[in-house]
VOBAGU-424491 format. One line per 2 residues: number of its first residue (from 1); for each residue x, y, z of N, C-alpha, C. Coordinates in nm, 4 decimals, padded with zeros to 6 digits. Example, Ala and Ser with C-alpha at 12.3 -4.5 7.8 and 13.67 -1.06 7.14 Angstrom:
// residues 2
1	01.3190,-00.5690,00.7800,01.2300,-00.4500,00.7800,01.3200,-00.3300,00.7800; 01.2850,-00.2250,00.7080,01.3670,-00.1060,00.7140,01.2900,00.0030,00.7870 .
This chain:
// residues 169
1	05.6481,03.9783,03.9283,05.7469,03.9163,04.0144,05.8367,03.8184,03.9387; 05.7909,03.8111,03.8054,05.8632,03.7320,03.7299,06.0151,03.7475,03.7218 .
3	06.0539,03.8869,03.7174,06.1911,03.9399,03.6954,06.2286,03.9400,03.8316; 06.1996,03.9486,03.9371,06.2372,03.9071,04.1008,06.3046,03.7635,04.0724 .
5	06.2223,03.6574,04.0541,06.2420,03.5134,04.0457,06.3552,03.4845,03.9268; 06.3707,03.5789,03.8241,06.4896,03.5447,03.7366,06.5912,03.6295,03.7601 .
7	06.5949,03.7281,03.8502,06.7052,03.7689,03.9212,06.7682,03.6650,04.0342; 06.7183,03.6072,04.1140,06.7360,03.5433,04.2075,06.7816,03.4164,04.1610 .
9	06.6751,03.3800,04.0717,06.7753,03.2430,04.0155,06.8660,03.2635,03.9900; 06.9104,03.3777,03.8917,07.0317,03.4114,03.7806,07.1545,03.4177,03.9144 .
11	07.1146,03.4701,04.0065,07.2548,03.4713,04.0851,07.2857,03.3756,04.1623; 07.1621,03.2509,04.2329,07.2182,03.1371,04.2327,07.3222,03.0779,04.1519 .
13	07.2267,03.0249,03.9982,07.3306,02.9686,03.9386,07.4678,03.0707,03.9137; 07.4825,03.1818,03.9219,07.5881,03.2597,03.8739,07.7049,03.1983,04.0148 .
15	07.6489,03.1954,04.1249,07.7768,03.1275,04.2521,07.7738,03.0122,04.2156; 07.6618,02.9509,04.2191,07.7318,02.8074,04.2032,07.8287,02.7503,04.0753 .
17	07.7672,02.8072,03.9667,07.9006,02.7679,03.8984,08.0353,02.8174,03.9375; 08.0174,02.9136,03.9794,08.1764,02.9929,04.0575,08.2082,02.8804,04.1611 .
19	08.0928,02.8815,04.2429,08.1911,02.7554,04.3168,08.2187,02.5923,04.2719; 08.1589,02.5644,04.1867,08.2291,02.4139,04.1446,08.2885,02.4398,04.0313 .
21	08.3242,02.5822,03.9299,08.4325,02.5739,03.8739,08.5383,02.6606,03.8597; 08.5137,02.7210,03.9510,08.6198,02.8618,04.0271,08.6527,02.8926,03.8399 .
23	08.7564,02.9463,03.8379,08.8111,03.0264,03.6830,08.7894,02.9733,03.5734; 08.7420,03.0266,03.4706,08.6856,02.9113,03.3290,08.7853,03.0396,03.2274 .
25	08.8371,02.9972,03.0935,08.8810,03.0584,03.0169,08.7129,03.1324,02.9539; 08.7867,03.2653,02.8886,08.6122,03.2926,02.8430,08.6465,03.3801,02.6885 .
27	08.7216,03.3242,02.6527,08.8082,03.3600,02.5289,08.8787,03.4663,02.5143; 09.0105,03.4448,02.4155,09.1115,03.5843,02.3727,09.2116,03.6196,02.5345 .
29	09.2224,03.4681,02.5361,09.3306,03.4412,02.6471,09.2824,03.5323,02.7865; 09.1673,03.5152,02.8516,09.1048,03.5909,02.9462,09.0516,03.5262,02.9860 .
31	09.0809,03.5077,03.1568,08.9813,03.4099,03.2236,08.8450,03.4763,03.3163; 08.7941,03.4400,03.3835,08.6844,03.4830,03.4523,08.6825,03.3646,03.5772 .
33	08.5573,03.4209,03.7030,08.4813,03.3260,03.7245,08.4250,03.2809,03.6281; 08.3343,03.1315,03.6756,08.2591,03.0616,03.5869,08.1201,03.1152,03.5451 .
35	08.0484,03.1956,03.6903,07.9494,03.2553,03.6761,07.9311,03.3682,03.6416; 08.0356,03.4361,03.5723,08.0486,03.5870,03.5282,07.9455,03.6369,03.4598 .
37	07.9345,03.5196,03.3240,07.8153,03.4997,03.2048,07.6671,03.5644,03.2217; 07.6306,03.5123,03.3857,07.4921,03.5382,03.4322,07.5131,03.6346,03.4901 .
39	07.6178,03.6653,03.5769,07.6315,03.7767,03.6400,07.5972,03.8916,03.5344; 07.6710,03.8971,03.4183,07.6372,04.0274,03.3063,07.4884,04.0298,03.2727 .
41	07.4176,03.9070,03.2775,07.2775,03.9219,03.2338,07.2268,03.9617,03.3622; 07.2761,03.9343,03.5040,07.1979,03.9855,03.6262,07.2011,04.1936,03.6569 .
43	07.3306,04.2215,03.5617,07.3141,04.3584,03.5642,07.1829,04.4306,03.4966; 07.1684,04.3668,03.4235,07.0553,04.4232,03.3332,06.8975,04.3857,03.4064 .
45	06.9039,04.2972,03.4844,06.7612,04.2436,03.5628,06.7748,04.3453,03.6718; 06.9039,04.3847,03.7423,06.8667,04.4996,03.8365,06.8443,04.5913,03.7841 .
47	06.8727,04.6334,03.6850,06.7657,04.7516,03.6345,06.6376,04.7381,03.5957; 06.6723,04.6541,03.5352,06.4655,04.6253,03.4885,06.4036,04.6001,03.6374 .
49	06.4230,04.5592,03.7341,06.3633,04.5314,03.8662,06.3506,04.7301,03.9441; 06.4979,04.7642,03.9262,06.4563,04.9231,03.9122,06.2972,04.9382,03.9161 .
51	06.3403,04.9663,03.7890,06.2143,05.0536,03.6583,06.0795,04.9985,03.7531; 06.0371,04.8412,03.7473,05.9239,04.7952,03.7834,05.8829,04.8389,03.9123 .
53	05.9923,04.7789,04.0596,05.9907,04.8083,04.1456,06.0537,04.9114,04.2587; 06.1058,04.9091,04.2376,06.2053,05.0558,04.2747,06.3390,04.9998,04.3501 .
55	06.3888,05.0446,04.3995,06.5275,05.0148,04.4774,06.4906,04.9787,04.6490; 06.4198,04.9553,04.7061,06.3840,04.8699,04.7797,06.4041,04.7093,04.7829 .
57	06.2802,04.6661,04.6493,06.2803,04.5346,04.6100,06.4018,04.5450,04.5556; 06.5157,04.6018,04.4719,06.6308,04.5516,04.4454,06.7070,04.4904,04.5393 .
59	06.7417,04.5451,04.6653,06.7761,04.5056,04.8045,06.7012,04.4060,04.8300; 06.5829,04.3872,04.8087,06.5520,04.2203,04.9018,06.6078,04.1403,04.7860 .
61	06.5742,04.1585,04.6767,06.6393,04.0520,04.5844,06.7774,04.0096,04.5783; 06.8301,04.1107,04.6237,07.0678,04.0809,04.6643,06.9757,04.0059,04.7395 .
63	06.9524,04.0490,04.8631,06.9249,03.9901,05.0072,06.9001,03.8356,04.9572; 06.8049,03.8408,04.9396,06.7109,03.6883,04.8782,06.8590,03.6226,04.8100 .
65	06.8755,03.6428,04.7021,07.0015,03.5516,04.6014,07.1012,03.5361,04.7040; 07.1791,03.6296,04.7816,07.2929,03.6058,04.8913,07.2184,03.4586,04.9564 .
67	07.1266,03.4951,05.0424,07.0497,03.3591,05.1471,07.0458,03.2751,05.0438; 06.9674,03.2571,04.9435,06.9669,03.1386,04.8848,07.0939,03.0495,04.8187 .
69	07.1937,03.1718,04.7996,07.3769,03.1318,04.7239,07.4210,03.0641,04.8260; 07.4196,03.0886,04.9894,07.4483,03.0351,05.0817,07.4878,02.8362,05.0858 .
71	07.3686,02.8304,05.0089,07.3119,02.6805,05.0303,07.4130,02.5912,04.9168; 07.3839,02.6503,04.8133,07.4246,02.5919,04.6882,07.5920,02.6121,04.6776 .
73	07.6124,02.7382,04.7034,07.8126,02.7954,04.6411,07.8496,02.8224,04.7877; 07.8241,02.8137,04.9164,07.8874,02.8190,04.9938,07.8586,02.9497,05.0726 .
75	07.9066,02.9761,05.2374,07.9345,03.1367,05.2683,07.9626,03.2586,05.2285; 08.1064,03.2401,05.2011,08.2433,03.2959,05.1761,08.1698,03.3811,05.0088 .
77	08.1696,03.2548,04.8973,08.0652,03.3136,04.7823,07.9523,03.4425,04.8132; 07.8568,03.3440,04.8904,07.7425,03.4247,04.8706,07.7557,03.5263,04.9362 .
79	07.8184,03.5714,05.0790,07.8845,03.6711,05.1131,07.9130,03.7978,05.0256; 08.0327,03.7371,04.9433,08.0940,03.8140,04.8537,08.0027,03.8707,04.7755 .
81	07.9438,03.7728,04.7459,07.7737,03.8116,04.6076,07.7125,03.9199,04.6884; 07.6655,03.8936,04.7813,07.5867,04.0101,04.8050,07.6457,04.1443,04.8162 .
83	07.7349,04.1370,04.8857,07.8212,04.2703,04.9176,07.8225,04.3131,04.7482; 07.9278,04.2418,04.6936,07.9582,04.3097,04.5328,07.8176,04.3461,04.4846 .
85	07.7006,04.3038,04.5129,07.5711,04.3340,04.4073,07.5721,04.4591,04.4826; 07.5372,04.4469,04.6148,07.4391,04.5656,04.6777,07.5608,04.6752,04.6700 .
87	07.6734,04.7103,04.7116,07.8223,04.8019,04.6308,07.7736,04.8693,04.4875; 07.7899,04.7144,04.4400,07.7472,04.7919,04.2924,07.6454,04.8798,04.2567 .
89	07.5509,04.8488,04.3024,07.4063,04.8487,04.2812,07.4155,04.9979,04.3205; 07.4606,05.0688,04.4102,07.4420,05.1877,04.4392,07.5401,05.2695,04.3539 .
91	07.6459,05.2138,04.3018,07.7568,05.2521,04.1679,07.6590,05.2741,04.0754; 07.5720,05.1397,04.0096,07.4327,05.1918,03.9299,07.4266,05.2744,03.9348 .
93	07.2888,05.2679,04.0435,07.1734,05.3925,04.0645,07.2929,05.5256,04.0135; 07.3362,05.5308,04.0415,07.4261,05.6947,04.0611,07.4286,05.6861,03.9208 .
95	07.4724,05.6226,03.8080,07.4472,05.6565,03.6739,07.3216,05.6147,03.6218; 07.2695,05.5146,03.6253,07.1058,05.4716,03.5710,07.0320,05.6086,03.5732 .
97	07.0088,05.6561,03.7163,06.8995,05.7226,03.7407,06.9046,05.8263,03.6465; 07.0272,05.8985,03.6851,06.9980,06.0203,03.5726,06.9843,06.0562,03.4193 .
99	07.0445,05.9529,03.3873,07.0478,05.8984,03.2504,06.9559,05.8366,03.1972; 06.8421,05.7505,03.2625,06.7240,05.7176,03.1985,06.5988,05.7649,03.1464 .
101	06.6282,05.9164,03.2034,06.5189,05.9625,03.1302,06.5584,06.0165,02.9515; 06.6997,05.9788,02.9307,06.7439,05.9980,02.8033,06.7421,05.8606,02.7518 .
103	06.6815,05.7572,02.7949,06.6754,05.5851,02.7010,06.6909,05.5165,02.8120; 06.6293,05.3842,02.7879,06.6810,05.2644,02.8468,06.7979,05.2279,02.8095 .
105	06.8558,05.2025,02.6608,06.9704,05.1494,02.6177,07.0638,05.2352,02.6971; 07.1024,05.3475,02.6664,07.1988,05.4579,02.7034,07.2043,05.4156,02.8682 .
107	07.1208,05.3901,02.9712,07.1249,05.4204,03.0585,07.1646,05.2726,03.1569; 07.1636,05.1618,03.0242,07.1681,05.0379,03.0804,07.3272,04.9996,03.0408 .
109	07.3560,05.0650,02.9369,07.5040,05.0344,02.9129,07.5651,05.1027,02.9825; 07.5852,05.2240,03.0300,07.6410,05.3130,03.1031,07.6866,05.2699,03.2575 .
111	07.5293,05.2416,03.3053,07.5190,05.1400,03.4512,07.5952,05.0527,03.4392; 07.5825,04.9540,03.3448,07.6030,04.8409,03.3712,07.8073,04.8332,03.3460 .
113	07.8733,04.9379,03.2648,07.9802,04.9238,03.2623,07.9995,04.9670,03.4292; 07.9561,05.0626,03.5099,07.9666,05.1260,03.6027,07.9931,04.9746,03.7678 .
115	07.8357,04.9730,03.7124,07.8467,04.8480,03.7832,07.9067,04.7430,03.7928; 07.9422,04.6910,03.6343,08.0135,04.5310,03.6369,08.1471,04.5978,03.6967 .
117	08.2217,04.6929,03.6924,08.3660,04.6951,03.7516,08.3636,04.7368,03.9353; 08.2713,04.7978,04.0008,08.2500,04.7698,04.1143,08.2295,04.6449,04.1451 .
119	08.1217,04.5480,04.0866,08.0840,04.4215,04.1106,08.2056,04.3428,04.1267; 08.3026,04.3625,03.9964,08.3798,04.2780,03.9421,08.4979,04.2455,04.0978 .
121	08.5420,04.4135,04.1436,08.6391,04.4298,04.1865,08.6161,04.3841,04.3426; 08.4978,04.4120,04.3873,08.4532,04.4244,04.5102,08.4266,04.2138,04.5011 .
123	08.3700,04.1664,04.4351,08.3239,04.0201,04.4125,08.4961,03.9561,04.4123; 08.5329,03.9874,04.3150,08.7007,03.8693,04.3421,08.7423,03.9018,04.4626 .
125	08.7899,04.0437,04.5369,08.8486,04.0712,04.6426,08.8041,03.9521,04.7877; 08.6584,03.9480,04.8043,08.6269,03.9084,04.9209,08.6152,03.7919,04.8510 .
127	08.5572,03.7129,04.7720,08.5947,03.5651,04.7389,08.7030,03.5163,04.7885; 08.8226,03.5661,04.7546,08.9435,03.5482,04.7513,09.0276,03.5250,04.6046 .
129	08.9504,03.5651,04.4840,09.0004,03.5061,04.3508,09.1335,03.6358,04.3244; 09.2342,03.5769,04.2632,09.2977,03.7059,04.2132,09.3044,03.8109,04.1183 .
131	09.2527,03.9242,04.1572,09.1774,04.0158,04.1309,09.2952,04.0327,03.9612; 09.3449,04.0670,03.9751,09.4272,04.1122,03.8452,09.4616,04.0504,03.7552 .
133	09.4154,03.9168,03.7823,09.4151,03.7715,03.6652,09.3105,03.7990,03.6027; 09.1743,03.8054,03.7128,09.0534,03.7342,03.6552,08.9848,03.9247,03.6163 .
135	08.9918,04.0523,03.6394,08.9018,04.1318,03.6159,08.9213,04.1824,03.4796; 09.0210,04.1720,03.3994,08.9750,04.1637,03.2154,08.8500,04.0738,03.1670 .
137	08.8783,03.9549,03.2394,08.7405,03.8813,03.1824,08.6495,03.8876,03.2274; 08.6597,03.9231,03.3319,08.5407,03.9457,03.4175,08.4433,04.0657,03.3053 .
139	08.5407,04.1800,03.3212,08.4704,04.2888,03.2540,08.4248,04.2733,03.1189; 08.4973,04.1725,03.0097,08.4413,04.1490,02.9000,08.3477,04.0487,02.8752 .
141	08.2989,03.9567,02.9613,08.2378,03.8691,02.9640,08.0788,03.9217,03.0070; 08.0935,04.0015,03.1295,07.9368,04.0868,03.1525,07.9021,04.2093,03.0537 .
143	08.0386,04.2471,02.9839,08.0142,04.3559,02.8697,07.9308,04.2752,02.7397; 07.9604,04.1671,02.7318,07.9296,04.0950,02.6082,07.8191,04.0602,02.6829 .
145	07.7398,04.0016,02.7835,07.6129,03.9664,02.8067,07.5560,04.1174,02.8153; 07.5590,04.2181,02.8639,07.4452,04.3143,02.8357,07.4157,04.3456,02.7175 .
147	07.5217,04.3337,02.6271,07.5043,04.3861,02.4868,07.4528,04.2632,02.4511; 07.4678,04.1192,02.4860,07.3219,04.0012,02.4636,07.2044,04.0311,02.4833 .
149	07.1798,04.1718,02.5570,07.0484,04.1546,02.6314,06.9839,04.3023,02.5409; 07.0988,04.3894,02.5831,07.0664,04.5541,02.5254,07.0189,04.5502,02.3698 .
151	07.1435,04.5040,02.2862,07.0925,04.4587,02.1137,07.0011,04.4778,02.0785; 06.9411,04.3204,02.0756,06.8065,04.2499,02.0259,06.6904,04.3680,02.1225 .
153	06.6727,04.3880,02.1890,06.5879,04.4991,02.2645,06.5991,04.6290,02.1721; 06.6998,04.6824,02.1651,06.7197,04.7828,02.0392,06.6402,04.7662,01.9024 .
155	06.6833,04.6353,01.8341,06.6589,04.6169,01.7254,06.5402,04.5684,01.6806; 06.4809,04.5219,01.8292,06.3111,04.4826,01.8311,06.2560,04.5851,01.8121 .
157	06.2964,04.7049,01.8969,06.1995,04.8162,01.9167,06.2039,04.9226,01.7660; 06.3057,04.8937,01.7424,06.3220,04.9424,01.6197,06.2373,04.8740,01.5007 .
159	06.2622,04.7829,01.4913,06.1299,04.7260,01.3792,05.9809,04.7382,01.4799; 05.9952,04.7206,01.5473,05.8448,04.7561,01.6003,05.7884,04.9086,01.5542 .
161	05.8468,04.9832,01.5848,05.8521,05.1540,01.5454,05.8700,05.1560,01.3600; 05.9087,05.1146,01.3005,05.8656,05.0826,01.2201,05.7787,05.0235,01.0868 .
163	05.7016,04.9095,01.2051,05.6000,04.8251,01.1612,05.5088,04.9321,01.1959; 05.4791,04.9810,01.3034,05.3844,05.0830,01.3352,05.3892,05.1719,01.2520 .
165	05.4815,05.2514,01.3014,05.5146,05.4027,01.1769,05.5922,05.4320,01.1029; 05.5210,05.3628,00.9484,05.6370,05.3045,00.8492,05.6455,05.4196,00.7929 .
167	05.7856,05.4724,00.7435,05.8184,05.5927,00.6909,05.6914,05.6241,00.5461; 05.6835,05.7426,00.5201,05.5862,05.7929,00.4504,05.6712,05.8485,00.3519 .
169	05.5249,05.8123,00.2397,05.6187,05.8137,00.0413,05.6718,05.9786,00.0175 .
């Protein structure tokens, strides 16, 4: 339930910084929400919540983060949050699923481009942010957090597979 509880956090703080700092520059003259950052690392926890639990618990967890965004970033936010996750989320599934039995990596970058631009588009619209300012950064800002997350996961498993089954003389 660990990855439940860091999904749920992750999208708290991901509204609330949206709501006390609405648009942040996020470099190479591209702005974003503020909470975009976590948002890209929250794509990658709905999949791993996937894998563990299935697409059920993904839905209580929007559910859960929306109710709890409520408190902290406002209605209107957490509203938006949920709709854009649970939207997206089925944008996912439609590429994750079939694609994972060819890798996690492959199937998490794929999703997750899939997803962050449903998220992206569907999340500014009902906020009210303007969509055609903020969805370049939007999209490069959650592109650059999965590949924070996807990478080092790659490159672990790779020396791991290695340390194990070190090429032969």
């Amino acid at each position: 339930m660990a990855v439940v509880t860091a999904f749920i956090t992750t999208a708290v703080a991901a509204n609330t910084l949206t709501a006390r700092y609405g648009l942040i520059d996020v470099g190479f003259g591209l702005t974003a929400t503020a909470g975009t950052w976590a948002a890209g690392l929250i794509l990658t926890l709905r999949d791993l919540l996937h894998d563990l639990w299935g697409r059920a618990t993904v839905y209580a967890a929007i559910l859960a983060a929306a109710l709890a965004s409520a408190g902290t970033a406002g209605p209107q936010l957490a509203l938006a949050s949920g709709v854009a996750f649970a939207v997206s989320e089925l944008a996912d599934l439609t590429v994750y699923t079939p694609l994972r039995r060819h890798g996690w990596a492959r199937a998490v970058l794929a999703s997750n481009t899939v997803g962050a631009t449903v998220d992206s588009l569907v999340f500014l619209t009902l906020a009210g942010f303007a969509v055609t300012a903020a969805l370049p950064g939007q999209l490069f800002a959650k592109t650059t957090a999965t590949a924070a997350v996807v990478l080092p996961v790659l490159v672990s498993r790779a020396l791991l597979r290695h340390r194990l089954w070190p090429p032969r003389p």
